[in-house]
C-alpha positions as CSV (number, residue, x, y, z in Angstrom):
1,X,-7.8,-10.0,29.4
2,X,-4.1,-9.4,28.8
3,X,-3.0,-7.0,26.9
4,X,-0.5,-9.1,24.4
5,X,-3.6,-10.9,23.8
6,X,-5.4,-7.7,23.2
7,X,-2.9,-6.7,21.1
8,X,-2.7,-9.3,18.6
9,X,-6.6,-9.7,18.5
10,X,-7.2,-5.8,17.3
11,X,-4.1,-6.0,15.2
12,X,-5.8,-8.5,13.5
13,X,-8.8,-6.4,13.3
14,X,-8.0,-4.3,10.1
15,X,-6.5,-7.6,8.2
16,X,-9.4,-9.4,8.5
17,X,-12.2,-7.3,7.8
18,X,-9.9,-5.9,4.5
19,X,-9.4,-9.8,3.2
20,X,-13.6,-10.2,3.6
21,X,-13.8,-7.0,1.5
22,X,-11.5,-8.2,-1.0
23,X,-13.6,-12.1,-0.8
24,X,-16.6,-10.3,-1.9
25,X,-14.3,-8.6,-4.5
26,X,-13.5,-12.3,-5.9
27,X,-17.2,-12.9,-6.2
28,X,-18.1,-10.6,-8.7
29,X,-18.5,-12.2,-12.8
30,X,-15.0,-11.6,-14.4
31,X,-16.6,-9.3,-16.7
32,X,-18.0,-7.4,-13.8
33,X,-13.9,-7.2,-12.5
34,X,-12.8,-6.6,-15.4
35,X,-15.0,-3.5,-15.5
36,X,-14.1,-2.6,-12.1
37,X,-11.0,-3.5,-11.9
38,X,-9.7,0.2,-13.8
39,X,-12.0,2.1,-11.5
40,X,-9.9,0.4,-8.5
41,X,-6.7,1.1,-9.9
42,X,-8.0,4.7,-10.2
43,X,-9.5,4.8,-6.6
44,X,-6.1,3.6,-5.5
45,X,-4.1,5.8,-6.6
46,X,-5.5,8.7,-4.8
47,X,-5.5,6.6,-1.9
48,X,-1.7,5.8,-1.9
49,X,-0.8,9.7,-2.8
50,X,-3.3,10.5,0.3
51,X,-1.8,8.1,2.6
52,X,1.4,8.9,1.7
53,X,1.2,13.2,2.2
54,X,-1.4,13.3,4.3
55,X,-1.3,10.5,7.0
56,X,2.5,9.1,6.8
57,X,5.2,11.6,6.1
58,X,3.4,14.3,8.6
59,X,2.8,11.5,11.5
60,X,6.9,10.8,10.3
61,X,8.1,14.4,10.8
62,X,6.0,15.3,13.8
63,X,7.8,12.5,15.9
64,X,11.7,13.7,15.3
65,X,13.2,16.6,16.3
66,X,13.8,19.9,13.7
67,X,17.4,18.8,12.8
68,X,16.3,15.2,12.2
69,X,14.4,16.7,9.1
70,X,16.8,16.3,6.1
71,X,17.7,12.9,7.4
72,X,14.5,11.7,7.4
73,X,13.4,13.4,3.8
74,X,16.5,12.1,2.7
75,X,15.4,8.6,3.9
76,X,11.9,9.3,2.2
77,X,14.3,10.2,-1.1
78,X,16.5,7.2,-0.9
79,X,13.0,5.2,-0.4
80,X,12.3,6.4,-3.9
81,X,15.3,5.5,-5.8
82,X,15.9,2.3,-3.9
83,X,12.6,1.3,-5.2
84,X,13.6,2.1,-8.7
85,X,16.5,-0.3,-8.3
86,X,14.2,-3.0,-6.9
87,X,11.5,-2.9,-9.6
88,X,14.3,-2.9,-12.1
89,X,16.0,-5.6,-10.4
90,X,12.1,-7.6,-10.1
91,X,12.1,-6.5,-13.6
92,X,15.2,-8.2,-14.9
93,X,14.5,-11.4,-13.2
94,X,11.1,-11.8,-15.5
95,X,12.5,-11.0,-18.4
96,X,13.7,-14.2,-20.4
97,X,16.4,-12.1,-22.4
98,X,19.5,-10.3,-21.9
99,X,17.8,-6.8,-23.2
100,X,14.5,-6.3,-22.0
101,X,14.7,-2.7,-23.8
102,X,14.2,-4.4,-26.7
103,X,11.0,-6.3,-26.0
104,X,8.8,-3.7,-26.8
105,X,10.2,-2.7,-29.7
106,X,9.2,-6.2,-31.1
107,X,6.0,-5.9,-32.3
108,X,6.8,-6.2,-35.9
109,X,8.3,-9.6,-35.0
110,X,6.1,-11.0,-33.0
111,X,4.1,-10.0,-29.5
112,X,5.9,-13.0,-27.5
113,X,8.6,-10.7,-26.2
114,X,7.0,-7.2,-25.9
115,X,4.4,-9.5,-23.7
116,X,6.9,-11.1,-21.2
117,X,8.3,-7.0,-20.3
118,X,4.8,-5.9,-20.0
119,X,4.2,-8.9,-17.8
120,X,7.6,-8.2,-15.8
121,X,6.7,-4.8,-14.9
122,X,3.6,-5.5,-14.1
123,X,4.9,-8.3,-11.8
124,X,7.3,-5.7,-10.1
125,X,4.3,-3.3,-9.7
126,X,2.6,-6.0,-7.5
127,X,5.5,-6.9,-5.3
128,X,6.4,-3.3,-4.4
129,X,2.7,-2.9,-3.5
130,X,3.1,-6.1,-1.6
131,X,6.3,-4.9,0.1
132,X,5.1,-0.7,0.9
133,X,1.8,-2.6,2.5
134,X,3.9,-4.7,4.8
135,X,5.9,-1.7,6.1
136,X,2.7,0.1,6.4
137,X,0.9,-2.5,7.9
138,X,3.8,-2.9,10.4
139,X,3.7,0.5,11.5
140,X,-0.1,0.2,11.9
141,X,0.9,-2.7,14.2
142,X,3.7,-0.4,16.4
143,X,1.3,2.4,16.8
144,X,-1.7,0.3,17.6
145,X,0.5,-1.7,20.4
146,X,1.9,2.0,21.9
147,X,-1.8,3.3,22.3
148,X,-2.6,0.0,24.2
149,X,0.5,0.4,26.0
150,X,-1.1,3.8,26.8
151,X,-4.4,2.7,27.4
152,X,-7.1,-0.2,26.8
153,X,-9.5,2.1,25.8
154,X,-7.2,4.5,23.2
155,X,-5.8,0.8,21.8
156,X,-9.1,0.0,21.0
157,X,-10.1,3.2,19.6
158,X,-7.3,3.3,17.7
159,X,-7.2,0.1,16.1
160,X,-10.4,0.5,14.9
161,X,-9.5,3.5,13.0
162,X,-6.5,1.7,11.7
163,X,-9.1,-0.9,9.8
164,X,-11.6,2.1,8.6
165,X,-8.9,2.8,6.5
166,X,-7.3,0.3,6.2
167,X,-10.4,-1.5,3.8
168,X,-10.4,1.3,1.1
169,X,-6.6,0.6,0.8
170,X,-6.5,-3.0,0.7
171,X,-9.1,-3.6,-1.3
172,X,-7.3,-0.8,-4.2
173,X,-4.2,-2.9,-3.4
174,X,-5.6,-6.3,-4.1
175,X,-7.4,-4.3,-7.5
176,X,-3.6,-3.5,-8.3
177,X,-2.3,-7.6,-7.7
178,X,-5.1,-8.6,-10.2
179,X,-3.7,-5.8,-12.5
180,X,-0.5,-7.1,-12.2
181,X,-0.8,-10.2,-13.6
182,X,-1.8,-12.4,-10.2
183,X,-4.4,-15.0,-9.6
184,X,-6.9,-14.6,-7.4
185,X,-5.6,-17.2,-5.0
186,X,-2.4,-15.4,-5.3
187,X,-3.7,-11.9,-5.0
188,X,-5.4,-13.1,-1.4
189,X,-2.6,-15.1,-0.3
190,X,-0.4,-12.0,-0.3
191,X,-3.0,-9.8,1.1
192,X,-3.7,-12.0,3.7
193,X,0.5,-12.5,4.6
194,X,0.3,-8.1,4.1
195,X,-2.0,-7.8,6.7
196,X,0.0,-10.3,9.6
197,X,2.9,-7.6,9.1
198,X,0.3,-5.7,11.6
199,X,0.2,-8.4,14.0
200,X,3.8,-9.3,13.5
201,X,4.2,-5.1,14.2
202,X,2.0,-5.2,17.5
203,X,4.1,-8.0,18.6
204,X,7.3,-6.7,18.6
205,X,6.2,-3.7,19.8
206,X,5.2,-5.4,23.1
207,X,8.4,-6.3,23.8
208,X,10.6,-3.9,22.5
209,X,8.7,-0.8,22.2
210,X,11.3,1.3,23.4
211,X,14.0,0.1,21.0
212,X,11.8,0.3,18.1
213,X,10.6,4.5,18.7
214,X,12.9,5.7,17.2
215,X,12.8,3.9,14.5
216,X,9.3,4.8,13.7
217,X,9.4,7.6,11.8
218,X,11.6,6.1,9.2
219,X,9.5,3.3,8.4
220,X,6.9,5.9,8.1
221,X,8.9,7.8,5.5
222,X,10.0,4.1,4.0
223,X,6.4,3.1,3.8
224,X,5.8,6.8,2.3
225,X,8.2,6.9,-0.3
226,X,6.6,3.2,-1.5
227,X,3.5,4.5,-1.8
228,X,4.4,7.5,-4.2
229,X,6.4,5.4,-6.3
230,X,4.2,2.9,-6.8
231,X,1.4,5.5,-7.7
232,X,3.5,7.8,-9.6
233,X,6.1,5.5,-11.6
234,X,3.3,2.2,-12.1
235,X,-0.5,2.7,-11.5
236,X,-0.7,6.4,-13.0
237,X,1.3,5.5,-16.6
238,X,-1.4,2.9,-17.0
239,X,-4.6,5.5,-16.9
240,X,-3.2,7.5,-19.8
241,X,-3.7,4.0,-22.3
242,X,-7.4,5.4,-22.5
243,X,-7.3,9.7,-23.3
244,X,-11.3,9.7,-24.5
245,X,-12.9,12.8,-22.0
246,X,-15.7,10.2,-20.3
247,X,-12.6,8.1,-19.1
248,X,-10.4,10.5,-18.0
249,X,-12.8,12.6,-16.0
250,X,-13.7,9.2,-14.5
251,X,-10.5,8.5,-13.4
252,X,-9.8,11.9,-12.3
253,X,-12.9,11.7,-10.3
254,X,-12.2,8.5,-8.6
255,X,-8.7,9.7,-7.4
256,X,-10.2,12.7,-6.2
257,X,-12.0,10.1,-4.1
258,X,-9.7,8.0,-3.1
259,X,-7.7,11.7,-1.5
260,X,-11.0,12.4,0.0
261,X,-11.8,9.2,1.8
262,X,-8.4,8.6,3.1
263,X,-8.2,12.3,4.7
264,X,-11.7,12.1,5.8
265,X,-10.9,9.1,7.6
266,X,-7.6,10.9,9.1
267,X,-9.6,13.3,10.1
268,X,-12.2,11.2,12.1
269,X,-9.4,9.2,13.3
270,X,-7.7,12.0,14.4
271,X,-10.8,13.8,16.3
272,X,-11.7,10.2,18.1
273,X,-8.2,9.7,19.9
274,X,-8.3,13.5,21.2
């Protein structure tokens, strides 16, 4: 078979087997979601950090040389704040008045207001996590192509330990679109359009590998730096709304587990391809 054809059908691997799980997701009663549905949030964010430290910014600094370092953690750094400006920026454009400061200082007047900033941030939330999963999902797509380039049987291997963890992640990821405020129709549209950023990554890798190698390790770091924000400045604030003991060990639990599948899954991943 040839191997653009390859290519595209094992890119495609990962995407489709995450938008089943997240199908069967959409099936369960709304109470059962909504029961879930802080439990995902949870599981994801251990999953993001894990990704983020353990899989993408050491794959980013083993492939550039020592005194490419501070460029690249100061691309991971400017990741950071140039996601701040976008989710403020994402944030301004829901708001429907000049001062969204004010909006949640409104209560005593009236929820209208204090709901529309809520609903802006959370709207912001679920774009970035839209955006950090396309750049992640692209990569997959590069590195998936160069093993194939490499060899059948390694391109193969490899993309099928791109979609082992891939799942986990997408599925906490379209958890975090219905927290943000999305339909389900919505939420699966953009998964769906996420997860052709790996085919779209393949692709281009094809043709242009050599052009795009050096590049790598920055969308790594890009894709990094996403990740953390979104865990750290979005998804965590939102645990500490419940501070009862059950909860919180819950939540601490189900991070833990998110970490733990992630590297596991590293791990494996890592052991197959040597």
């Amino acid at each position: 078979m040839d191997l653009l054809v390859l290519i595209i059908i094992f890119t495609a691997v990962g995407g489709v087997l995450s938008v089943m799980a997240a199908a069967v997701f959409l099936l369960l009663s709304e109470q059962r979601r909504a029961a879930v549905l802080p439990h995902g949030i949870s599981f994801a964010i251990g999953a993001l950090l894990a990704v983020a430290f353990w899989g993408l910014i050491p794959e980013a600094f083993s492939e550039v040389k020592p005194e490419q370092f501070q460029s690249l953690s100061g691309t991971i750094l400017a990741g950071v704040l140039g996601f701040f400006v976008l989710e403020k920026l994402l944030i301004w454009r829901h708001c429907h008045s000049g001062n969204c400061e004010a909006h949640g200082d409104e209560e005593d007047h009236g929820h209208a207001h204090g709901h529309s900033h809520s609903h802006g941030i959370a709207k912001s939330a679920g774009a970035l996590i839209v955006l950090g999963d396309g750049i992640h999902n692209f990569v997959d797509g590069v590195l998936i192509a160069a093993a194939f380039l490499t060899d059948a049987h390694l391109g193969i291997v490899t993309s099928l330990a791109v979609a082992a963890h891939e799942i986990p992640q997408e599925v906490g990821d379209f958890a975090i679109l219905l927290h943000s405020g999305y339909s389900k129709s919505k939420a699966l549209f953009y998964n769906v359009l996420a997860s052709l950023a790996t085919v779209l990554g393949g692709v281009l890798a094809y043709f242009g590998l050599a052009d795009l190698h050096d590049s790598l390790p920055y969308f790594l770091a890009l894709a990094a730096s996403s990740f953390i924000y979104i865990a750290v400045a979005d998804l965590i604030p939102s645990l500490h709304k419940k501070t009862d003991m059950k909860t919180s060990l819950q939540q601490i639990a189900l991070i833990a587990m998110g970490v733990l599948l992630i590297c596991s899954l590293h791990g494996i991943a890592h052991n197959i391809e040597v």
